[in-house]
MISEMI-786277 format. One record per residue: chain; x, y, z of N, C-alpha, C in turn; residue in three letters; residue number from 1. Coordinates in steps of 0.2 Angstrom, whole numbers. Layout:
A,X,Y,Z,X,Y,Z,X,Y,Z,ALA,NUM
...
//
This chain:
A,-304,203,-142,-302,198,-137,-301,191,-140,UNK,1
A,-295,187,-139,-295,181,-140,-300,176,-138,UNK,2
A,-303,172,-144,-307,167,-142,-304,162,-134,UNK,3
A,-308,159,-131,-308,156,-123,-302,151,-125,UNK,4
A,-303,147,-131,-300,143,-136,-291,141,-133,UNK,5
A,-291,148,-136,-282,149,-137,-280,151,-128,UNK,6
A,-283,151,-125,-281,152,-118,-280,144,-113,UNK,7
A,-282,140,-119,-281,131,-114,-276,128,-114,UNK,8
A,-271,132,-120,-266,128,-121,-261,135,-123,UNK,9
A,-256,135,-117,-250,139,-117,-246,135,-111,UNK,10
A,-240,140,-111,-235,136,-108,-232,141,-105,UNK,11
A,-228,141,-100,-226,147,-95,-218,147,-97,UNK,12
A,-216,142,-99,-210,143,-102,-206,143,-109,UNK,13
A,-211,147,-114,-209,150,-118,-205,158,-116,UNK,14
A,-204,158,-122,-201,166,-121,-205,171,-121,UNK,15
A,-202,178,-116,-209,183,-113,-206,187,-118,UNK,16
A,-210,194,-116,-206,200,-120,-201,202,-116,UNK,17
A,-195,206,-116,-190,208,-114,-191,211,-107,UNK,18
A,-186,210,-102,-186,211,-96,-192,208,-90,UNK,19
A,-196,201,-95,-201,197,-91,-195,192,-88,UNK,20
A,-195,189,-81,-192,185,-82,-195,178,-83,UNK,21
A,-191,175,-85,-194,166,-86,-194,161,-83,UNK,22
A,-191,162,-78,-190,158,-69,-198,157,-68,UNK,23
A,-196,150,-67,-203,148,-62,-201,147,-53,UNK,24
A,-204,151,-48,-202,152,-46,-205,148,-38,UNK,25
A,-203,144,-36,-207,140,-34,-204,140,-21,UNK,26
A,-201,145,-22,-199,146,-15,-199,153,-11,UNK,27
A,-202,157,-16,-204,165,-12,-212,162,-10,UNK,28
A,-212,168,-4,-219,171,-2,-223,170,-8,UNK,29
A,-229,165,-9,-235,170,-12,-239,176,-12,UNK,30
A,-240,181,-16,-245,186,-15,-251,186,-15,UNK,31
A,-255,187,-10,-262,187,-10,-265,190,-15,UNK,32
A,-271,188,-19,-274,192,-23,-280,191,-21,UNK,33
A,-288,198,-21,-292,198,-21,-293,198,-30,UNK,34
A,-297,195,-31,-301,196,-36,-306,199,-36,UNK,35
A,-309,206,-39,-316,209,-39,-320,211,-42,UNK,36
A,-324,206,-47,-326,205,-50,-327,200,-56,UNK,37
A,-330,195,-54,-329,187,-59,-332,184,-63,UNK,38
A,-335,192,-68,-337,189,-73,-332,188,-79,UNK,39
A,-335,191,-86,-334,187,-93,-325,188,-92,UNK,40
A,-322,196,-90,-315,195,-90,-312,193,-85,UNK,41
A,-314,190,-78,-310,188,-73,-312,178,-76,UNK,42
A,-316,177,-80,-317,170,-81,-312,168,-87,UNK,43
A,-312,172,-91,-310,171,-99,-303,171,-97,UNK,44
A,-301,177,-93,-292,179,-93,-289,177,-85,UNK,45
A,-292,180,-81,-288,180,-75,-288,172,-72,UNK,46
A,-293,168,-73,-294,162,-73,-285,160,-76,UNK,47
A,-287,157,-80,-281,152,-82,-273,155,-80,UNK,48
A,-274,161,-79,-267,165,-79,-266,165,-72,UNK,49
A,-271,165,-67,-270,165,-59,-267,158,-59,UNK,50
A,-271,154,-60,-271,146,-60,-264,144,-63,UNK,51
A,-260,146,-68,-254,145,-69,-249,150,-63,UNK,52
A,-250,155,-62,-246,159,-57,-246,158,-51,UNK,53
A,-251,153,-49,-253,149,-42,-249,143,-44,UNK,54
A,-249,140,-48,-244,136,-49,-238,134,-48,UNK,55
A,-236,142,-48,-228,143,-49,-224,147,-41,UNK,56
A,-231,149,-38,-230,152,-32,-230,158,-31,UNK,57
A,-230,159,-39,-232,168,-38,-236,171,-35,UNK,58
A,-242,168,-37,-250,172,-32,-253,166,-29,UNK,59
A,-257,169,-24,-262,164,-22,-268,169,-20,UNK,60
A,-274,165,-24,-280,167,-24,-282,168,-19,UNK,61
A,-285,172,-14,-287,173,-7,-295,174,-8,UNK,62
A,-296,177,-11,-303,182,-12,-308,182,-18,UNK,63
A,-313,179,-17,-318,180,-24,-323,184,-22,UNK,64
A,-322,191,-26,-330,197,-23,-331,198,-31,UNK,65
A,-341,196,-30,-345,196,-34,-351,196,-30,UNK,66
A,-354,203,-33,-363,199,-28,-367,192,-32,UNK,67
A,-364,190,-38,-366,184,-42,-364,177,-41,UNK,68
A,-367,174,-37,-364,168,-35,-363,161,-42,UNK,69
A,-365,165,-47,-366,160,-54,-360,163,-56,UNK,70
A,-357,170,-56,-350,174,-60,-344,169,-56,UNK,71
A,-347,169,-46,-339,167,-44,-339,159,-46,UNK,72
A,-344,156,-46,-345,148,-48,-338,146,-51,UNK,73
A,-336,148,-56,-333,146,-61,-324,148,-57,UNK,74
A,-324,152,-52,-317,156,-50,-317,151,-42,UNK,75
A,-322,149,-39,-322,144,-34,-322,137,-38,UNK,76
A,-324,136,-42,-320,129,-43,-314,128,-45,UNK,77
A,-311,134,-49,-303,133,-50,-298,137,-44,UNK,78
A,-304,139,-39,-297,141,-32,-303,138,-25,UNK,79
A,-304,133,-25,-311,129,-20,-305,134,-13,UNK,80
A,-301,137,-12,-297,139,-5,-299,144,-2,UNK,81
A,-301,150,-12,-303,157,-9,-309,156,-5,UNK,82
A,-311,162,-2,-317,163,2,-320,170,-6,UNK,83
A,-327,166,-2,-332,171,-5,-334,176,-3,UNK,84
A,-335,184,-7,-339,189,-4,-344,192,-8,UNK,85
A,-349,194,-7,-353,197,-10,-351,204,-11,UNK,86
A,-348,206,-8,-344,216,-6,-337,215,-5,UNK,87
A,-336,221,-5,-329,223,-6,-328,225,4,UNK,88
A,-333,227,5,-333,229,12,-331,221,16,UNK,89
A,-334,216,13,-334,208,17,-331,206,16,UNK,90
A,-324,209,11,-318,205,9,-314,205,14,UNK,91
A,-307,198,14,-302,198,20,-298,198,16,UNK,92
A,-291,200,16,-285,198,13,-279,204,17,UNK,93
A,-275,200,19,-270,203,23,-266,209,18,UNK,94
A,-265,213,21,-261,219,19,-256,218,16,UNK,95
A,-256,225,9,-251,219,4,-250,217,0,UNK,96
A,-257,210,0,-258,208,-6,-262,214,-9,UNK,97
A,-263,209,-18,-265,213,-23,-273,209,-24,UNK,98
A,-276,219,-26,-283,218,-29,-284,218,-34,UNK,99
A,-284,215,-36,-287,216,-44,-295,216,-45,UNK,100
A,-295,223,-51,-300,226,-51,-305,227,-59,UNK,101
A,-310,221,-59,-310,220,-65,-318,218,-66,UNK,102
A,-323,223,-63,-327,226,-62,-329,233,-70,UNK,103
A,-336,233,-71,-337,238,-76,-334,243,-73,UNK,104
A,-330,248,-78,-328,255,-77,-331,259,-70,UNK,105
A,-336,262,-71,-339,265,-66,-338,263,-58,UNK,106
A,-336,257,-56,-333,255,-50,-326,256,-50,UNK,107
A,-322,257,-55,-316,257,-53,-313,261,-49,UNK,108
A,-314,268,-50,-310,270,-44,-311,269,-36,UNK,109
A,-319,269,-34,-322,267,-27,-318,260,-26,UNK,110
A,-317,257,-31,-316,251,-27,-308,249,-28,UNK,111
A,-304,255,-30,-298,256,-29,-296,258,-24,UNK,112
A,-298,266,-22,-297,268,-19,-298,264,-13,UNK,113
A,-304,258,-10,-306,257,-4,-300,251,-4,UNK,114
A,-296,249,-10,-292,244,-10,-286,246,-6,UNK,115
A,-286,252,-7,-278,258,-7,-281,257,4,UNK,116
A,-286,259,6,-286,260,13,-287,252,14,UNK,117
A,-285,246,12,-285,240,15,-278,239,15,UNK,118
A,-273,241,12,-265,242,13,-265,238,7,UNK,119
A,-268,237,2,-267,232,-2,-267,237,-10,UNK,120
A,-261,231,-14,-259,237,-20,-266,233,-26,UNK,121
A,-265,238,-32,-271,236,-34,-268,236,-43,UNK,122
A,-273,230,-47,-270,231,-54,-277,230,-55,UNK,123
A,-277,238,-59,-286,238,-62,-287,238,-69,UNK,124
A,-291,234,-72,-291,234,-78,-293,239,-84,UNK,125
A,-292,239,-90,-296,246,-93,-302,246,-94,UNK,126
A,-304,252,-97,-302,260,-95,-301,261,-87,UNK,127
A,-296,263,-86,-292,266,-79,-298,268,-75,UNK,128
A,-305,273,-78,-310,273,-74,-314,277,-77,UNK,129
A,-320,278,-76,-325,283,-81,-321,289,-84,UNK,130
A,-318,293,-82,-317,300,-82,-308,300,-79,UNK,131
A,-305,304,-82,-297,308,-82,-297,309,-73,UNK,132
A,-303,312,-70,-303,314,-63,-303,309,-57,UNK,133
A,-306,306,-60,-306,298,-56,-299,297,-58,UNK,134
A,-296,296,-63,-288,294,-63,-284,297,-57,UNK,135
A,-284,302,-56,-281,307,-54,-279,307,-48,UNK,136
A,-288,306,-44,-289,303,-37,-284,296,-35,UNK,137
A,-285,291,-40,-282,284,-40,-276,285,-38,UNK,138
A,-273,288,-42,-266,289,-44,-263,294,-35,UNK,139
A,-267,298,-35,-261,302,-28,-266,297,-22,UNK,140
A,-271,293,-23,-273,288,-17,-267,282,-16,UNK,141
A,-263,280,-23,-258,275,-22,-251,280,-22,UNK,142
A,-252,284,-22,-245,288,-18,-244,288,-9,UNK,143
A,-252,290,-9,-252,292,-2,-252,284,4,UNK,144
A,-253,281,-1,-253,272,4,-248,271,0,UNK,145
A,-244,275,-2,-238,269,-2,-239,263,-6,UNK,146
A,-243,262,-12,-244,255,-15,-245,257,-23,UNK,147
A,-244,251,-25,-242,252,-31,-251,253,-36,UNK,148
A,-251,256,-41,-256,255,-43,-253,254,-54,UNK,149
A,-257,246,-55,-252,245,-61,-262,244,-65,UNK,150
A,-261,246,-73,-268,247,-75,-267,242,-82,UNK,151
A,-273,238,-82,-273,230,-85,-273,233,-92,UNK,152
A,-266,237,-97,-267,236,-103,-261,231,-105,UNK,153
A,-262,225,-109,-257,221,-107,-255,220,-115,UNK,154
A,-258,224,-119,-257,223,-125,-250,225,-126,UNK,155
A,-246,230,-122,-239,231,-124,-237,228,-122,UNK,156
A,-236,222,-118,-232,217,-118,-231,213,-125,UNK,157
A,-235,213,-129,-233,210,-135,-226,210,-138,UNK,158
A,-224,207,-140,-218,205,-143,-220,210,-150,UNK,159
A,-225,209,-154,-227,212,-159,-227,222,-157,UNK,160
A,-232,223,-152,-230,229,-152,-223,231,-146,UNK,161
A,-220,230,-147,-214,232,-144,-209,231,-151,UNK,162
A,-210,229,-153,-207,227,-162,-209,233,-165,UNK,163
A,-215,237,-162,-218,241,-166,-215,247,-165,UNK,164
A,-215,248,-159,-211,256,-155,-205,257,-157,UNK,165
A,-201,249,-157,-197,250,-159,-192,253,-164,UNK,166
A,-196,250,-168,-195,254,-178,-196,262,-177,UNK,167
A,-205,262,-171,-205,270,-175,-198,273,-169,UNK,168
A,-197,272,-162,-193,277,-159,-185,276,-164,UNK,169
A,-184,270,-165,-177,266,-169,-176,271,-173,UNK,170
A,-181,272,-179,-182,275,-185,-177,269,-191,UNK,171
A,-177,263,-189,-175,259,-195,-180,258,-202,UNK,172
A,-183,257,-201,-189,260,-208,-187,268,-210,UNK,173
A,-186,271,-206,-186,278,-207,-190,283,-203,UNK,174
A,-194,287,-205,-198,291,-204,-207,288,-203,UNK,175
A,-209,289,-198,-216,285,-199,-221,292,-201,UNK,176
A,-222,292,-208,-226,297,-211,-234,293,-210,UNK,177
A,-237,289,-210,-245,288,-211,-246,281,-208,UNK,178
A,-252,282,-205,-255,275,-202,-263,277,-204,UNK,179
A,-265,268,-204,-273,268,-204,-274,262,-199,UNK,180
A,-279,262,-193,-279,258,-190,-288,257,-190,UNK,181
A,-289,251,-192,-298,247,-190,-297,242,-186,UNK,182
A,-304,244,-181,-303,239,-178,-309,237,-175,UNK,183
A,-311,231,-175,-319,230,-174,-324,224,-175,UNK,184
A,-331,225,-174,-333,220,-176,-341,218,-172,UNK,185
A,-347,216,-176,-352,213,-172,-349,214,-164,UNK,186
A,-353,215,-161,-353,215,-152,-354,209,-150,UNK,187
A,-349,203,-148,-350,196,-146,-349,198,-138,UNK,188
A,-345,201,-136,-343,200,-128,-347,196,-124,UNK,189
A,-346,192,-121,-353,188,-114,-354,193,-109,UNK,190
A,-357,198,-109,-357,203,-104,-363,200,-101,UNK,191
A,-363,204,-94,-368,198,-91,-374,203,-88,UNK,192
A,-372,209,-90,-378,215,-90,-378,221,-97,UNK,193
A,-384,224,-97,-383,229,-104,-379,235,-101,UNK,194
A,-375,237,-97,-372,240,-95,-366,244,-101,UNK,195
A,-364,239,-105,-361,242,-111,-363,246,-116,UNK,196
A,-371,248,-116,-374,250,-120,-379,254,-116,UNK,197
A,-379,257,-107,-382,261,-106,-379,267,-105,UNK,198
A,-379,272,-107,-378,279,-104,-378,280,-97,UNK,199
A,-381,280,-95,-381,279,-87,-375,274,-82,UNK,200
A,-374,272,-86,-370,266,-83,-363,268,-85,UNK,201
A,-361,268,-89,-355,270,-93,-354,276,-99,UNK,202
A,-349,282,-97,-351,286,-101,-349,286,-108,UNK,203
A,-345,282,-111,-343,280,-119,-344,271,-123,UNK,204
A,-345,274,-128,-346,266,-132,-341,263,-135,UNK,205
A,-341,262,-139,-333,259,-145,-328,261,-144,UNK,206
A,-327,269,-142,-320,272,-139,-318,269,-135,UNK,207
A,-323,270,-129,-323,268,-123,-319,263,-121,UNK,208
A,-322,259,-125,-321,250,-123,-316,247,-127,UNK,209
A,-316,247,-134,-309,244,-137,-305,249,-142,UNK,210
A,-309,257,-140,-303,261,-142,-298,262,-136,UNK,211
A,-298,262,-129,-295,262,-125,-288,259,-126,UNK,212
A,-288,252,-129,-281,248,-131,-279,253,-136,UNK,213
A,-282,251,-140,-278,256,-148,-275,264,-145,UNK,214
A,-277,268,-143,-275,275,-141,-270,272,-134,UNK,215
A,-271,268,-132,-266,266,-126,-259,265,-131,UNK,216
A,-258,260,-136,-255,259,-140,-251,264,-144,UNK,217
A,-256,269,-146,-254,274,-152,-249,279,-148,UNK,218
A,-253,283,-141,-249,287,-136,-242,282,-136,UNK,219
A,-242,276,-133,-237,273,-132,-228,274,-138,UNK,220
A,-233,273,-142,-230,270,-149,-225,280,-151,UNK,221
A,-230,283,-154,-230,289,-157,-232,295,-152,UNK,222
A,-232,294,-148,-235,300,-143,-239,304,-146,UNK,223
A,-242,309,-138,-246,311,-140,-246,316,-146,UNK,224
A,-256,316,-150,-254,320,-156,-256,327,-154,UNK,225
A,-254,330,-160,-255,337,-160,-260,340,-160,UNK,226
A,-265,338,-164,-273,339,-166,-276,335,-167,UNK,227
A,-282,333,-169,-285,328,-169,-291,329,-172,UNK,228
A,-294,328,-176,-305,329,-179,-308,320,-177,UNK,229
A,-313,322,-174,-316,315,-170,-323,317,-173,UNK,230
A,-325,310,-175,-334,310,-177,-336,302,-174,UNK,231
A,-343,304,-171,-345,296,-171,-354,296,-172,UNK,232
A,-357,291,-171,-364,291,-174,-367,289,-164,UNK,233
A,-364,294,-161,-368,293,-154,-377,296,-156,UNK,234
A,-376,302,-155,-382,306,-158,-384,306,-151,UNK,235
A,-382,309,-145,-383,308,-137,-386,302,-134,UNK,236
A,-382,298,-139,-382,290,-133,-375,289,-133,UNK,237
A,-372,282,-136,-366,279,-134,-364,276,-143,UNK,238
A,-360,278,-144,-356,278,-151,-354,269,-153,UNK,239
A,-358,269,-157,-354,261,-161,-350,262,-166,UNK,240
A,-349,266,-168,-343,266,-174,-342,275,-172,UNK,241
A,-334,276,-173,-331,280,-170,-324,280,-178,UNK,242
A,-324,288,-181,-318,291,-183,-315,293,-181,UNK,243
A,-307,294,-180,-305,301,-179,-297,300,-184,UNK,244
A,-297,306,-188,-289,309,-188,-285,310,-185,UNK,245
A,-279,311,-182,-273,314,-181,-268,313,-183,UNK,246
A,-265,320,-180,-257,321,-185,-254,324,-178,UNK,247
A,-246,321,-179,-242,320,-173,-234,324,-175,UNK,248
A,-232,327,-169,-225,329,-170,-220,326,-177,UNK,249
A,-218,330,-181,-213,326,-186,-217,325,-191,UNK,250
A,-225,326,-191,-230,325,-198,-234,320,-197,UNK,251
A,-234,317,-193,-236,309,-195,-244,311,-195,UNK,252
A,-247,307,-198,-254,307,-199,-257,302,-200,UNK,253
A,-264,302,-199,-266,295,-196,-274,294,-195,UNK,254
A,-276,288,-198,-285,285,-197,-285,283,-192,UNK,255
A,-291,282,-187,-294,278,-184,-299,276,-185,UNK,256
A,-305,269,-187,-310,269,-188,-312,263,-184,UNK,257
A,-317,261,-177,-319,258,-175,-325,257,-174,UNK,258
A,-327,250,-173,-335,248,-174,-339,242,-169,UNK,259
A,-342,243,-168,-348,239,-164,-351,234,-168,UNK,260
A,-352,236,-174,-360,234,-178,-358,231,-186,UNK,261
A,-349,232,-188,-349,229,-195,-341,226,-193,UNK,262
A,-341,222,-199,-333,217,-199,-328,222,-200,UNK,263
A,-324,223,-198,-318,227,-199,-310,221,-202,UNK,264
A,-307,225,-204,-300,221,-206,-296,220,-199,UNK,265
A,-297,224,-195,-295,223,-190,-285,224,-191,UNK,266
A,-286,228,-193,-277,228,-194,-275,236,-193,UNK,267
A,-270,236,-191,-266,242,-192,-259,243,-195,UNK,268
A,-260,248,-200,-255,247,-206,-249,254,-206,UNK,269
A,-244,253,-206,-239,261,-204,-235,261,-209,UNK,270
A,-237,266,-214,-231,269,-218,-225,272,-218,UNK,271
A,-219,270,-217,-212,271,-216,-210,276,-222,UNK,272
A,-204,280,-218,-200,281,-226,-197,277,-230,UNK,273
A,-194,270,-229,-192,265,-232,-196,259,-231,UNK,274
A,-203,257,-229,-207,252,-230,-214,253,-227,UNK,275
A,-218,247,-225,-224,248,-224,-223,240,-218,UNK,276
A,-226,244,-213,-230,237,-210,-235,235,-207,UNK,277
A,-239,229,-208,-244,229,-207,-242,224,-199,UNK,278
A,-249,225,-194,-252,220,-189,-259,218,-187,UNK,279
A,-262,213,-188,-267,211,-186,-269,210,-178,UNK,280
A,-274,215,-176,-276,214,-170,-277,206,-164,UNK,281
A,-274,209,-159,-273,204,-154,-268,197,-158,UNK,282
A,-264,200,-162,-258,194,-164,-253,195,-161,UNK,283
A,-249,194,-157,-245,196,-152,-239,195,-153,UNK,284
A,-236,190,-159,-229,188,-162,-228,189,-167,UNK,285
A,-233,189,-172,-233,191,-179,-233,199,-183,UNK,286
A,-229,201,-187,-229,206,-192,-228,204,-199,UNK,287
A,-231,207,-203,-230,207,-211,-226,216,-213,UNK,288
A,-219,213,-214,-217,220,-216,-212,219,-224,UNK,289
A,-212,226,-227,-210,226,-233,-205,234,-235,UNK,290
A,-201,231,-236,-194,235,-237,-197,240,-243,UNK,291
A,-195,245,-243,-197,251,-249,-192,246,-256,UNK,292
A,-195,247,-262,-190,244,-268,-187,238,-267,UNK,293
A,-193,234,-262,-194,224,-261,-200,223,-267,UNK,294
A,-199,215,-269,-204,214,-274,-210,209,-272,UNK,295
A,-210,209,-263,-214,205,-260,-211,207,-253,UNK,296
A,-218,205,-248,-217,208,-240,-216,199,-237,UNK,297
A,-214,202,-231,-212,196,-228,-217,195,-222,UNK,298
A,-220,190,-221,-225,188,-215,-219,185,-210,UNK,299
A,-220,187,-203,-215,184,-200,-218,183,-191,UNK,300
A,-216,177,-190,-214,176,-184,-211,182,-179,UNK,301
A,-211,183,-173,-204,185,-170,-202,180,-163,UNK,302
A,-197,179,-166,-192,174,-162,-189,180,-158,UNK,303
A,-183,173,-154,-179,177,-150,-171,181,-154,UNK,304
A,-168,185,-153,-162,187,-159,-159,184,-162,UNK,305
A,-157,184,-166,-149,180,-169,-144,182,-168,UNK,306
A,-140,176,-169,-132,177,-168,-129,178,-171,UNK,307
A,-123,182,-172,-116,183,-177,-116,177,-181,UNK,308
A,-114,172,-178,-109,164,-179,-119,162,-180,UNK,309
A,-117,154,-182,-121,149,-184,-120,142,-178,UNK,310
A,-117,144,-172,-116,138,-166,-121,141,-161,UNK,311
A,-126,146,-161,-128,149,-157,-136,145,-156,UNK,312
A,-139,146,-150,-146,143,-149,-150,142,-155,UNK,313
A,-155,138,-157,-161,141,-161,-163,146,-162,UNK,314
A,-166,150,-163,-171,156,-161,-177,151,-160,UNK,315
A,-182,155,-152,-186,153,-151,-192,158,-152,UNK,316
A,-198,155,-153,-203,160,-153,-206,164,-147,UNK,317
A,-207,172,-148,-206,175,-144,-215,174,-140,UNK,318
A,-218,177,-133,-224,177,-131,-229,176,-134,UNK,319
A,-236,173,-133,-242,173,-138,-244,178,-134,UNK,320
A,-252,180,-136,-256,184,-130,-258,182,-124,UNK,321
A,-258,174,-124,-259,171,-115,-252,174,-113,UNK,322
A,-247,171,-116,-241,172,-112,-241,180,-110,UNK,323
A,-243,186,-115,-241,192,-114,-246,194,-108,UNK,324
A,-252,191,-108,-257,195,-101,-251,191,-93,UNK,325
A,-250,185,-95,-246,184,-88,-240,188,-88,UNK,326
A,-237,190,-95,-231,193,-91,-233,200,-87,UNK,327
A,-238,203,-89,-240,209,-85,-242,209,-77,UNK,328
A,-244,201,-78,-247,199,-71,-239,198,-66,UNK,329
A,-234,196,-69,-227,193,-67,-223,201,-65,UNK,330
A,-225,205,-70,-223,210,-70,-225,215,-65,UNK,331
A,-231,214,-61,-234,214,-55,-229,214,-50,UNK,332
A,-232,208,-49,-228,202,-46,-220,204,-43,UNK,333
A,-218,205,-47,-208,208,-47,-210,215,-44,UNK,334
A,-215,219,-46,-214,228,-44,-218,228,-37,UNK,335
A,-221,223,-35,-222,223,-27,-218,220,-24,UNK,336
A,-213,216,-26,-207,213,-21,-200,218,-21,UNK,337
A,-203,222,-26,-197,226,-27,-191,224,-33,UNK,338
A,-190,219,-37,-184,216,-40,-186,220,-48,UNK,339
A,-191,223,-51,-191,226,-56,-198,230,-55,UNK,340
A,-195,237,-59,-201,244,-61,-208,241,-64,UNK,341
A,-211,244,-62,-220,243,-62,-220,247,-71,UNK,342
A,-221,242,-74,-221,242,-81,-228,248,-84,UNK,343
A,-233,248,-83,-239,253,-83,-240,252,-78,UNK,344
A,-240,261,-75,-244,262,-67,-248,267,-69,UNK,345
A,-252,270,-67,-257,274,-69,-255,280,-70,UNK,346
A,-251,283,-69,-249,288,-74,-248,289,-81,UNK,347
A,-247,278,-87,-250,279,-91,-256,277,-92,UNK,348
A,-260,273,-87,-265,272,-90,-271,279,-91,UNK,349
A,-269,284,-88,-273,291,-90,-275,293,-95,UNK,350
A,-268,290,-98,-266,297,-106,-271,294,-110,UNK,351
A,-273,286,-111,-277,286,-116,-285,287,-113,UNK,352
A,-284,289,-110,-292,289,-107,-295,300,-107,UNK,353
A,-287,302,-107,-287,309,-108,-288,312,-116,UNK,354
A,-285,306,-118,-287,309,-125,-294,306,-128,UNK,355
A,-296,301,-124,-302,298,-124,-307,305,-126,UNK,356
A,-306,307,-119,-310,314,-116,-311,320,-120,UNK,357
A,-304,322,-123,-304,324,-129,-307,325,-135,UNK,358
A,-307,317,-138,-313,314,-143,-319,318,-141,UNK,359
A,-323,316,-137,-328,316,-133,-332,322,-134,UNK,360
A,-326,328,-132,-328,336,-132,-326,338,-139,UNK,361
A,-321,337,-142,-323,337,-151,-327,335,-156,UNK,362
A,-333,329,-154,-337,327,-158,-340,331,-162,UNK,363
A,-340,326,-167,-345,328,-173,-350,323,-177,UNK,364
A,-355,323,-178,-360,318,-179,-356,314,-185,UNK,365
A,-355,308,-186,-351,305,-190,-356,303,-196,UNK,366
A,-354,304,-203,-358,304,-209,-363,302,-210,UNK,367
A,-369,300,-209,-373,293,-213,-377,297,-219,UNK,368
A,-373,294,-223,-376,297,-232,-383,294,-233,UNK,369
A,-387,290,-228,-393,288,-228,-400,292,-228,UNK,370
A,-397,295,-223,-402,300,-221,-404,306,-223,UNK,371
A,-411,308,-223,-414,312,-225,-412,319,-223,UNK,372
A,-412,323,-225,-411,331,-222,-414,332,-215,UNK,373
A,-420,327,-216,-422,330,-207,-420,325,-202,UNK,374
A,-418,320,-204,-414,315,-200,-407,318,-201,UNK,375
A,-406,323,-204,-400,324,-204,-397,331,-199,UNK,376
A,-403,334,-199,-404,338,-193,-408,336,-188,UNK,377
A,-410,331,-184,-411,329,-180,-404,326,-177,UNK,378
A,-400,322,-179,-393,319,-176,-391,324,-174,UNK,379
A,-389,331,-178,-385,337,-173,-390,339,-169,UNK,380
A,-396,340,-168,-397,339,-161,-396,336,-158,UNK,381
A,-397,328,-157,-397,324,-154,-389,328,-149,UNK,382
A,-383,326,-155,-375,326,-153,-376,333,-150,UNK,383
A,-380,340,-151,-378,345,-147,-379,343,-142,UNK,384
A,-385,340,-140,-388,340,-131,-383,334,-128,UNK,385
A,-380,330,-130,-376,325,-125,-372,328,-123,UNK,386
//
């Protein structure tokens, strides 16, 4: 997640990714939103981005539901107009408006679905919901009400990965034969309960939580793979560091190593037929790429195109990652008024939560060269019985 930091200072009229518009729009209807749940991610992210999209007329904050009167504190001072609820059942907001639903996983589909019987559309954060089944539900409940249901991966709005997809669907690199992606690091999150790390509460660890982006990303990018070998050091609890392999139509083959408990590079690196490019995690504008039989890679910005001639604009710099969660929010925004397609609706926020599922049922105890022969057969116990 990006530090709070870089979230105080952005500007709404920079450039989005492709097909955001950039109008501020200051004489439509605003859209009600409930907000349902106000902690670490509705303080960190929804915060600043509502309060800029209230700004411009796109939304207005209707509703703060938290049974935490310390969570919604911080969302009542920067909206003093919403009204407070402790339940979803005590909430009011006219039919219509949007719920946003950013609540731990295990709430999400109950409080989808109850959002779907208030006539109001719903943009629920990741992972989509515990289990592929709960998706499932979600998905033909926003059929059957007639509303839209969009799910908070917002990392493809990046300018960076849309630059990404594009090389591999384009093939101007060539061929994408190899990738290794790491990504991770000590557990900082402000979570405001141990719910991240109970079993009971949530059925996955690392995958779970910050492999959901990355496998959102990868399905996106390279579709889905062929096969796969997944290990992780659950040992029937919840997994801090997570392997898996895959290889994908056309050859391509690929690391994943993600972690809870060590520093990682945090990068993801793609071998081309004709070059190589790297991306650092949550950099939303930046790539370092290098041409096969270059004598140096190039670090780059992404701006907006060039021109033929030399009389044309500047090139300007494309979205940061503030800008890219708004444009997801805008992109909302547009697909309930109708004037552009609902960019992820839950038919993809599934796929990674299905391959999720996958991992899960292929497990393998993941290495630890540490251990003794009888620690080393107690772990596959352990990982049988989960």
């Amino acid at each position: 997640m990006q530090s709070n930091a870089s979230w105080r200072k952005f500007s709404l009229t920079k450039a989005r990714p492709p097909g955001i518009s950039q109008t501020i729009v200051t004489t439509q209807t605003a859209i009600p939103v409930a907000l349902i749940g106000c902690g670490a991610v509705s303080q960190a992210f929804y915060l600043p981005t509502l309060r800029a999209l209230s700004a411009t007329g796109e939304f207005a904050v209707h509703s703060l539901i938290d049974p935490s009167a310390s969570a919604r504190a911080p969302l009542a001072e920067a909206f003093p107009r919403a009204g407070q609820f402790t339940t979803l059942a005590d909430a009011e907001m006219p039919a219509g408006g949007l719920a946003i639903v950013a609540t731990p996983p295990r709430f999400h589909a109950g409080q989808t679905l109850e959002s779907f019987a208030r006539g109001w559309h719903v943009l629920c954060e990741k992972p989509m919901a515990s289990a592929s089944a709960e998706c499932e539900k979600m998905i033909a409940a926003a059929e059957s009400a007639q509303r839209l249901l969009a799910v908070g991966l917002y990392k493809r709005f990046f300018p960076s990965s849309r630059y990404l997809k594009d090389l591999i669907a384009g093939g101007q690199l060539g061929v994408l034969r190899s990738y290794s992606i790491v990504e991770g690091g000590p557990f900082k999150w402000p979570a405001a309960t141990p719910s991240f790390f109970n079993k009971a509460q949530t059925p996955g660890g690392v995958l779970l939580d910050i492999g959901v982006h990355v496998l959102d990303l990868l399905v996106w990018w390279a579709g889905e793979p062929e096969s796969l070998d997944y290990a992780d050091d659950a040992m029937g609890g919840l997994e801090t560091n997570a392997r898996a392999t895959l290889t994908h139509r056309g050859g391509a083959q690929g690391m994943i190593r993600l972690s809870r408990d060590w520093s990682t590079a945090n990068e993801y690196r793609f071998e081309f037929e004709h070059g190589l490019v790297s991306w650092k995690v949550n950099d939303a504008n930046n790539l370092t790429v290098q041409l096969a039989g270059t004598s140096a890679a190039l670090r780059a910005q992404l701006v907006t195109p060039l021109r033929s001639n030399l009389n044309g604009a500047e090139p300007q710099p494309l979205a940061t990652n503030p800008q890219s969660f708004i444009a997801q929010l805008q992109n909302v925004a547009a697909a309930i008024r109708g004037t552009q397609p609902l960019l992820i609706p839950g038919a993809e926020g599934i796929r990674s939560l299905r391959l999720i599922e996958t991992c899960y049922r292929e497990r393998e105890v993941l290495d630890q060269p540490w251990f003794t022969p009888v620690e080393s057969n107690r772990a596959q116990e352990l990982a049988v019985q989960s």
